[in-house]
N, C-alpha and C positions, 0 to 999 in steps of 0.2 A: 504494500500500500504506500502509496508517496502524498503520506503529509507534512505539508510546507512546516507545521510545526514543530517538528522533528528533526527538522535542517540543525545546523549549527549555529548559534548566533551571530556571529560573524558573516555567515553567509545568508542569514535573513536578514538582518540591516544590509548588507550589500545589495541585494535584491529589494529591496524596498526600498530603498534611494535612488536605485537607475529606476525602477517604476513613477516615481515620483518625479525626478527629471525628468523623463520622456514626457510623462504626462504636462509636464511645464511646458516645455517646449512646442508641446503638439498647441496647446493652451495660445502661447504667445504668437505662433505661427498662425494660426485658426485669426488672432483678436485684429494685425495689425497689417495680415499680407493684404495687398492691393484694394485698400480701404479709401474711396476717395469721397469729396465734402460731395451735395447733392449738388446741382446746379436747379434747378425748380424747388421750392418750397413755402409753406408760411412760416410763419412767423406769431408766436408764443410767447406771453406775458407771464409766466409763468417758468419756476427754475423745474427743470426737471427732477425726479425721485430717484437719486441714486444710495448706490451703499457698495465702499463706504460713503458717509455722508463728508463731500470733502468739499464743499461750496464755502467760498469763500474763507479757508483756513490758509495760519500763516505758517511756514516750513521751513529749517533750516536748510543751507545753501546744498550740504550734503545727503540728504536723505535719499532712498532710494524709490523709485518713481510712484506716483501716484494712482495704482489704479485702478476701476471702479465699472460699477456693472449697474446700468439703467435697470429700475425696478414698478415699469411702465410696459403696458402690453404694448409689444412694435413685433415686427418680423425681422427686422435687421435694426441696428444703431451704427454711427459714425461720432466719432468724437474728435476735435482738432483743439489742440492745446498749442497757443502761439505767443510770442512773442517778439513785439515787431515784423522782421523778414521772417523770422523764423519760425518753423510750424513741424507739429508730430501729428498726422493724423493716424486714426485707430478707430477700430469695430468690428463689426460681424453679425452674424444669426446668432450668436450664444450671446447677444446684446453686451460681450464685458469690452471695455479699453483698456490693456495694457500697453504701456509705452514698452519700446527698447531702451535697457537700462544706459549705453554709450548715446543716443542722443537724447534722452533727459538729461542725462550729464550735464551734455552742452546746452541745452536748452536754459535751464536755470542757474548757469554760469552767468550767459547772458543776461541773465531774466534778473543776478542780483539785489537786493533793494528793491524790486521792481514788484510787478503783477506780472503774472501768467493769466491769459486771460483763455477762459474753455468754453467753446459750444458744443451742442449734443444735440445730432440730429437724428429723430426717429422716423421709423417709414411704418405706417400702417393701411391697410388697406388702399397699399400701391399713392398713398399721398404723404411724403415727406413733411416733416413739421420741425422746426426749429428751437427750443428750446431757450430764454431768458439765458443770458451767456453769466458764468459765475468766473473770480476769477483767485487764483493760490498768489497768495504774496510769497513770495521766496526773501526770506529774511537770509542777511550778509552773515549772520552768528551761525557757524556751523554745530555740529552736537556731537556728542562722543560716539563714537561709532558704533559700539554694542552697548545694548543689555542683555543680561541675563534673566532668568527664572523659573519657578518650580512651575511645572505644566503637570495640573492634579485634576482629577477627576474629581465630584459636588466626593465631599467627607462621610455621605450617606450611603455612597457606591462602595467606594474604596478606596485607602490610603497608600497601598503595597506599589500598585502600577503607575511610579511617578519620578521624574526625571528632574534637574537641574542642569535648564540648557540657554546656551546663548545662541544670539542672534544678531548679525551684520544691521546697523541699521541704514549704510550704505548701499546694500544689496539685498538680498532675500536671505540668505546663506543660512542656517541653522544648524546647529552640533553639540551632542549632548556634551555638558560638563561630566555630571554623574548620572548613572542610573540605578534608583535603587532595587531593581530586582537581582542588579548583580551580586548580592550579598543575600539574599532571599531563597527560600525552596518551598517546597511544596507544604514543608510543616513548619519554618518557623521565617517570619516576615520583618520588615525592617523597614523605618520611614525616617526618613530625613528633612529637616526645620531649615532654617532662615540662615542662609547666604549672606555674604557681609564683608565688604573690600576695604583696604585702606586707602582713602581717596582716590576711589575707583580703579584700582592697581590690581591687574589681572593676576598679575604675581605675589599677590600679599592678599589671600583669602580665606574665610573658615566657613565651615557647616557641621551641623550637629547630628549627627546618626542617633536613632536609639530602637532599642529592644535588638535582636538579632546583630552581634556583631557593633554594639552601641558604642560611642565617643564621639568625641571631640575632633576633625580632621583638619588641621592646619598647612599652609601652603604659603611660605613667606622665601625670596628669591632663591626659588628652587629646592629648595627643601622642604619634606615633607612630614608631619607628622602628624600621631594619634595619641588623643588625650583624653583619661579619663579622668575625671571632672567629680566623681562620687564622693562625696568626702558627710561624715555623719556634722558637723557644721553649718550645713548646705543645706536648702530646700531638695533642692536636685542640680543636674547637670544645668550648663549653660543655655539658655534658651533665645531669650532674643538679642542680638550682639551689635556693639557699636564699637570700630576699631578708633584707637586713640589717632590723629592724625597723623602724628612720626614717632610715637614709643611704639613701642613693641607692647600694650598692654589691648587686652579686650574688655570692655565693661558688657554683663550681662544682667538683664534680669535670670533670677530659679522661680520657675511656677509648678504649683499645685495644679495644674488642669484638667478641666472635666469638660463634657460636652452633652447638653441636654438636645429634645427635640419640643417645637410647640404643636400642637392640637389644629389652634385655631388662627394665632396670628400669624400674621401674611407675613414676619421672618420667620422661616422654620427652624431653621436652628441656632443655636447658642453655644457661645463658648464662654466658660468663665472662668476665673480661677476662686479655690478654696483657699490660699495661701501665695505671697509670692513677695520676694526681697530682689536686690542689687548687691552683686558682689564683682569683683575686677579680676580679673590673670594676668598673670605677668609671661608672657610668653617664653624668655630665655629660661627664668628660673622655676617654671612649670611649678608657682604659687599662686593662689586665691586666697580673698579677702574680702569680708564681706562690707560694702559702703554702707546698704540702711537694711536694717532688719527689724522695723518694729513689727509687734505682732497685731497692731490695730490696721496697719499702713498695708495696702497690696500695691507696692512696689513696681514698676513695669516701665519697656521701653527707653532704655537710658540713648543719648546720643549726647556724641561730643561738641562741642563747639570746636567752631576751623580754627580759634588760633590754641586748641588745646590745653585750656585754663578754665570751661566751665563745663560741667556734665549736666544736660537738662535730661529732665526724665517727667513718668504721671505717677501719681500716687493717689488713692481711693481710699477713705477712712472708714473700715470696717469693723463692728464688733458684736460678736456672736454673745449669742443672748446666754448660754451657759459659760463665755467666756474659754469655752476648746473650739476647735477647729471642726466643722460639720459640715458635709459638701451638700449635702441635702436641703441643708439651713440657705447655705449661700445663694443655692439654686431658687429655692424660691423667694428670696429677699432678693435677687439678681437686680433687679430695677433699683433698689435702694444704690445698686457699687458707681458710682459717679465718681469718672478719676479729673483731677488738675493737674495743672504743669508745674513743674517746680526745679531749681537748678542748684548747683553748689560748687562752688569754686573748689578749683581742683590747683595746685603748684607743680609744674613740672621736676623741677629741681629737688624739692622735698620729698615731691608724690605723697602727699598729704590733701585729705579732701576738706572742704568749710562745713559752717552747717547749713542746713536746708534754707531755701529762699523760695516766697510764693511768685510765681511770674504771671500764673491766670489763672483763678478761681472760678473754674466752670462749674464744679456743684454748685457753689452759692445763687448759680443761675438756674438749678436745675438742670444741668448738662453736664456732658462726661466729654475729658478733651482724651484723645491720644493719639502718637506717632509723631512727636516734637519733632521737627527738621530743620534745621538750622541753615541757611546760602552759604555758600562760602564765602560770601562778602562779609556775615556773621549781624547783616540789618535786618533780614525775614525768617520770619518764626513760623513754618505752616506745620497746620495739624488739622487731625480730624475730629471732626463735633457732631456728637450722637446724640440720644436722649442716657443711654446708661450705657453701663459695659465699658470692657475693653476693645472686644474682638468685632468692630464696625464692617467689617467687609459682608457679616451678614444684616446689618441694619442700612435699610433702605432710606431711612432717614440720616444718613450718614452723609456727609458735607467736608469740603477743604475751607478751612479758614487762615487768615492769617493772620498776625502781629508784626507791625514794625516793632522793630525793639530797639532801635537808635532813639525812638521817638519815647518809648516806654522809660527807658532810663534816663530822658530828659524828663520827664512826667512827675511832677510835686505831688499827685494824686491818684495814685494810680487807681485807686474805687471810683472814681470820675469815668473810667476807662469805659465806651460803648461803641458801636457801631459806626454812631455818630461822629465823635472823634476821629477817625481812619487809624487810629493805630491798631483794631484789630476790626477783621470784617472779613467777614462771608467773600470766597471769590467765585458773585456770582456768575460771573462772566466765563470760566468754566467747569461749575459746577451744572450737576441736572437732578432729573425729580428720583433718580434711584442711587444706588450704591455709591462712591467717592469713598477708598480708601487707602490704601499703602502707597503712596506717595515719595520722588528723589529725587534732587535737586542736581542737573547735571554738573560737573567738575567747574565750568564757567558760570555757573548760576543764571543763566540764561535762557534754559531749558527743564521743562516738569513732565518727567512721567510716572503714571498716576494710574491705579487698577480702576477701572468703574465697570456698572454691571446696566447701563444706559441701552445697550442695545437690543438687550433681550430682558435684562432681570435675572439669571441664572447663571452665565457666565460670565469671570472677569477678563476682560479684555485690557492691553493696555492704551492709553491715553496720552498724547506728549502736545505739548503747549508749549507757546513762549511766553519769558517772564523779562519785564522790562526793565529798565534801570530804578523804576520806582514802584517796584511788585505788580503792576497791571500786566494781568492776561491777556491771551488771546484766545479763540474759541478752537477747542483741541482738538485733534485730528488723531484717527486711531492706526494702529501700527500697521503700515502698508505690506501687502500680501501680493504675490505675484499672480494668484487667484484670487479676483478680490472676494467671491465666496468661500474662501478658504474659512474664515475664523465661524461662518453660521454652520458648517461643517465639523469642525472640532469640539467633543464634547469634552474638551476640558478647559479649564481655567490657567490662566498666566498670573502664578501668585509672588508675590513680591518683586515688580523688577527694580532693577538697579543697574546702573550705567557703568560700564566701563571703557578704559581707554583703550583697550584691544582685549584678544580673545586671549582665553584658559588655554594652554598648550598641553597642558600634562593629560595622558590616556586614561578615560574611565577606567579600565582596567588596572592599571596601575595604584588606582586612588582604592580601588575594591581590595583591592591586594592587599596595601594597608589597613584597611581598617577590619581584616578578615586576624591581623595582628592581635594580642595580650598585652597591653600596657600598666602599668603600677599606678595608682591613685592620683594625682597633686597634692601637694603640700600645703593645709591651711596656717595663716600667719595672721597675726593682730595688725601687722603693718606692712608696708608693703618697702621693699628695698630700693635705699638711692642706688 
């Protein structure tokens, strides 16, 4: 019997990549061969319905092409995207436009600073019609050229068949970092958390394995290793990670987490945590220490500030009515856990932390803030704003907002602080009515991408925007596909991305290899080593 799933690994991704390519290829040959504008037609007051929806969005110089598939009955489309002299026409009977990726190049070289201006002409019942022309600004600020992310199926399916992979944002190109069924079998499974770079440095990265084969996997210029992280001090292993900008140190939330389902309300699930502190690693001398461990405080989400002297993080004031720890309790008080922002000077030289400092008191409004992000200019503060909870990517009320914090620290009052003032406020300009949540600030701070679930409600897609010299948006454009029905086809989610300056080089295999390794503990310490 010859089932394909029985092949070798190796030569079932091999065969599933030339399938894939072919199928690109026939795709892009089909969208663009001798496509030409109509010479007869009317003329439409109206923008045509495409997806992605990319009317009028603004795009860095380097992005790779834009393209999109009319979702209007026609028999055939043509689509011409111009600039001045210069013109890409594209379409077909499968109504999608894909440009060639060498003359968008050149197209949006030209087009710098500019508009790309796009018409779409449909043919229906043998009368061509013209379409309301929209047009792509091509902004001069290029964007890092990858991100990465965990590509997971909804958590109600399955956690096991799930990868950590990058992708060109230059080109289409995708390649797994890791995948977790490499370390997996038939009885015992293994899942892998939150990816985390040091100022986007493909070569300076960690992730957290756990259950089957569990730790800590480190990856700093060339070297690799595996850390376990278990220490009885500790809530648990490392969970969510923020690398220091030039030490060699990780700052982590430890969580107690659980995961309920609801009944009735339109989020179906929830995640929360029963328990949860801040503790740091020191990477050279594979020691931890814990920064806040109250037992009232759940602790979560630390990040660094870029000049590497403040750690902002959330913290949610919780206290269990027998006063122990009961996940059952948490779950149904869940609505009561409302986190705020809060930060602590941190000294390089000493590696000594200050004490807590309030930056934004979202309970007091009834709201829960998380996922502090900091520009690397160190002026914008965006996070996300729920009604409760930590884990917003399933709350549809879930929002990016932002704080200046130049303006903040000038501020004699900060309880004065509202909407109204602009030093923190809703970005409604690209936000929408569903999901907004894991959010990161490209290396130049000029660029946001951002999960939301706007397109369907179910899956997260990514989202990238530009952000201007005085935190104004632009309306975001979702991560181009060479099909652009590729992402209504994938039933999985793109969780966490995050930018980098070029690709992971090291072999899945190899990283599997490691962490298939026995490593000793870490060392807990009261203080951490000049």
């Amino acid at each position: 019997m010859n089932n394909k799933n029985s092949l070798p690994l190796p030569t079932r991704l091999f065969r599933t990549g030339l399938t894939i390519a072919l199928g690109l290829f026939v795709l892009l040959l089909a969208s663009c061969q001798q496509a030409k504008v109509p010479a007869n037609y009317t003329k439409s007051d109206q923008l045509p319905k495409i997806y992605p929806e990319y009317t009028n969005v603004t795009v860095p110089i380097n992005i790779a092409p834009l393209s999109f598939e009319l979702q209007q009955p026609a028999s055939q489309m043509v689509a011409r995207y111009s600039f001045e002299n210069d013109e890409i026409v594209c379409g077909g009977e499968d109504l999608k436009a894909c440009p060639d990726i060498d003359d968008w190049k050149q197209l949006t070289q030209k087009a710098s600073g500019k508009d790309i201006q796009v018409e779409v002409y449909a043919e229906k019942d043998g009368q061509w019609t013209r379409f309301k022309p929209f047009t792509i600004t091509v902004s001069p600020d290029s964007i890092d050229p990858y991100i990465s992310y965990r590509l997971i199926s909804p958590s109600y399916v399955t956690y096991e068949e799930l990868t950590i992979s990058q992708r060109s944002l230059e080109t289409y190109d995708e390649s797994v970092i890791y995948d977790n069924m490499l370390c997996g079998d038939e009885v015992n499974g293994q899942c892998i958390n939150c990816h985390n770079y040091q100022m986007q440095n493909p070569n300076r990265f960690q992730f957290h394995a756990r259950q089957q084969h569990g730790g800590t996997f480190i990856a700093y210029d060339g070297e690799m290793k595996k850390v376990n992280m278990a220490n009885d001090s500790l809530l648990s292993a490392g969970v969510y990670p923020s690398w220091h900008p030039w030490l060699k140190l990780i700052a982590y939330s430890t969580n107690k987490t659980m995961q309920s389902f609801h009944t009735r309300d339109i989020n179906k699930i929830e995640v929360l945590d029963s328990e949860s502190d801040l503790m740091v690693y020191d990477v050279d001398r594979e020691e931890v220490m814990n920064i806040e461990n109250d037992p009232h405080e759940f602790e979560i989400f630390p990040f660094w500030a870029p000049d590497g002297k403040m750690l902002y993080y959330c913290s949610a004031h919780f206290e269990y009515s027998a006063d122990t720890v009961n996940s059952a309790e948490a779950i149904q008080r869940g609505m009561e856990i409302k986190y705020s922002i809060y930060r602590k000077t941190f000294d390089p030289e000493t590696r000594e932390f200050g004490p807590r400092e309030m930056v934004f008191d979202a309970a007091s409004l009834g709201k829960s803030a998380t996922l502090p992000r900091i520009s690397p200019d160190g002026r914008f503060l965006m996070f996300t704003l729920g009604e409760w909870g930590c884990f917003h990517i399933w709350h549809r009320d879930a929002d990016l907002w932002m704080i200046d914090l130049q303006a903040l620290n000038k501020a004699h009052n900060k309880e004065q602080l509202d909407e109204g003032t602009m030093l923190i406020r809703p970005l409604k300009e690209i936000n929408s009515d569903n999901v907004e949540s894991y959010h990161t600030w490209s290396s130049t701070g000029r660029w946001l991408v951002f999960s939301s679930r706007r397109t369907d409600g179910v899956y997260t897609r990514p989202f990238i925007a530009h952000i201007d010299a005085n935190g104004k948006g632009t309306k975001p454009f979702e991560l181009p596909c060479a099909d652009p029905d590729y992402h209504r086809q994938l039933m999985k989610s793109y969780n966490i991305p995050e930018f980098m300056r070029g690709p992971v080089t090291i072999k899945p295999q190899d990283i599997a290899a490691l962490l298939k390794t026995d490593v000793e503990p870490v060392k807990y310490v009261q203080h951490l080593h000049k």
